[in-house]
N, C-alpha and C positions, 0 to 999 in steps of 0.2 A: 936763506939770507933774510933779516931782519928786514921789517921795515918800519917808518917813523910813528906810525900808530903802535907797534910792537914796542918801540922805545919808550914811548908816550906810557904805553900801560904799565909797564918795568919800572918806570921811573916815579909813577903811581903807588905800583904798589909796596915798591921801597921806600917812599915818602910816610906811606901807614906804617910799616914796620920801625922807621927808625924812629919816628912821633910815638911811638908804643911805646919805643922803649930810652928814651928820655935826649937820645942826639938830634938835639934839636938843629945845630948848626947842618948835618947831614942831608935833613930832613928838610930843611929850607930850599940847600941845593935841589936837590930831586923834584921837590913842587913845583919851581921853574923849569926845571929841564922837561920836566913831561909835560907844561904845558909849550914849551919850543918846539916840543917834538909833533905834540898833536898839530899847534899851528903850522906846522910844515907841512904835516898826512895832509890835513884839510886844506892847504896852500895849492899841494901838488895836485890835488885830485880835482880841484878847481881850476886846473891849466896855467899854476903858476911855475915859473923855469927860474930853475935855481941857479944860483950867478957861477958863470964861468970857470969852473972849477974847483966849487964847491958841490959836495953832496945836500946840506942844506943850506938853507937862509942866515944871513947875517943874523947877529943877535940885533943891532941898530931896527933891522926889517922887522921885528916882532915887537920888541919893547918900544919902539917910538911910533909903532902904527900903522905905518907903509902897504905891510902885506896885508892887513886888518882891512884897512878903508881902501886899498886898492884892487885885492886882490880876493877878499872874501864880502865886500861889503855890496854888490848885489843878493847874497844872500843872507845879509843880516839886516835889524832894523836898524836905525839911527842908534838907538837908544841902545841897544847889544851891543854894538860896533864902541863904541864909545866904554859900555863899562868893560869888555873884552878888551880895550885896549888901557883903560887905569888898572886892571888885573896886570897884565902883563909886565908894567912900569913898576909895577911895584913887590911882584914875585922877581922882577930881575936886581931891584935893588938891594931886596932881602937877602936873595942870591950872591950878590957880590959883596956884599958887607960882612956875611957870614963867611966866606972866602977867603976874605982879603982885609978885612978886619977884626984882627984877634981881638981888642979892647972893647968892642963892642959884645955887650952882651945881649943874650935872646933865653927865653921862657917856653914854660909849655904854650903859654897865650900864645906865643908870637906864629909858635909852628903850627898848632891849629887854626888859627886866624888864616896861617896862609893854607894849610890845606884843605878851610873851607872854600877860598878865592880860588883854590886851583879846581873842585868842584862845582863849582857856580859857573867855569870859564869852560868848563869840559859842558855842561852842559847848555848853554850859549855856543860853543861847536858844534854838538850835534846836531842844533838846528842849520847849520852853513852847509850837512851833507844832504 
């Protein structure tokens, strides 16, 4: 059985492979998702309880902050907490743009930019275990 660090590294290392190779809109999704996914490992393993019949967290609990400042932010500083939560805001928005916005268009910039943010956010996590 998987688990959401397994998701989180999947989602990883498909984000490098389709930035390799030029699907950038793919490659967007994946940078957010594996960063949802880690926020969750790190969520759960820090004694956060996922809502009611869900397996994990709302997406609202990640991109607006919730589980960040409530539920990992003993373990972070201020200043983590904060850019781990404008990372999040803004891989979800790229996420859903690229989704659900055909006429938007994105670049190689756009998908590296994000999956530098999604490396910078991963290692900003590690300090939370």
């Amino acid at each position: 059985m998987a688990t959401w660090m397994d998701l989180a590294n999947d989602a990883q290392r498909d984000a490098a492979t389709l930035n390799g190779g030029g699907r950038w809109r793919a490659a967007l999704n994946r940078c957010y998702y594996s960063l949802f996914s880690r926020i969750a490992a790190v969520a759960a393993k820090s004694g956060y309880t996922m809502p009611l019949g869900w397996e994990g967290p709302r997406h609202e609990g990640v991109y607006a902050g919730g589980i960040v400042s409530h539920h990992l932010g003993r373990h972070l500083k201020p200043d983590a907490q904060s850019r781990l939560i404008f990372i999040s805001a803004v891989l979800y928005k790229l996420r859903r743009d690229a989704d659900y916005s055909p006429s938007t268009g994105f670049t190689e910039g756009d998908s590296r930019l994000a999956f530098g943010r999604l490396l910078e956010a991963r290692s900003i996590l590690e300090g939370a275990l």
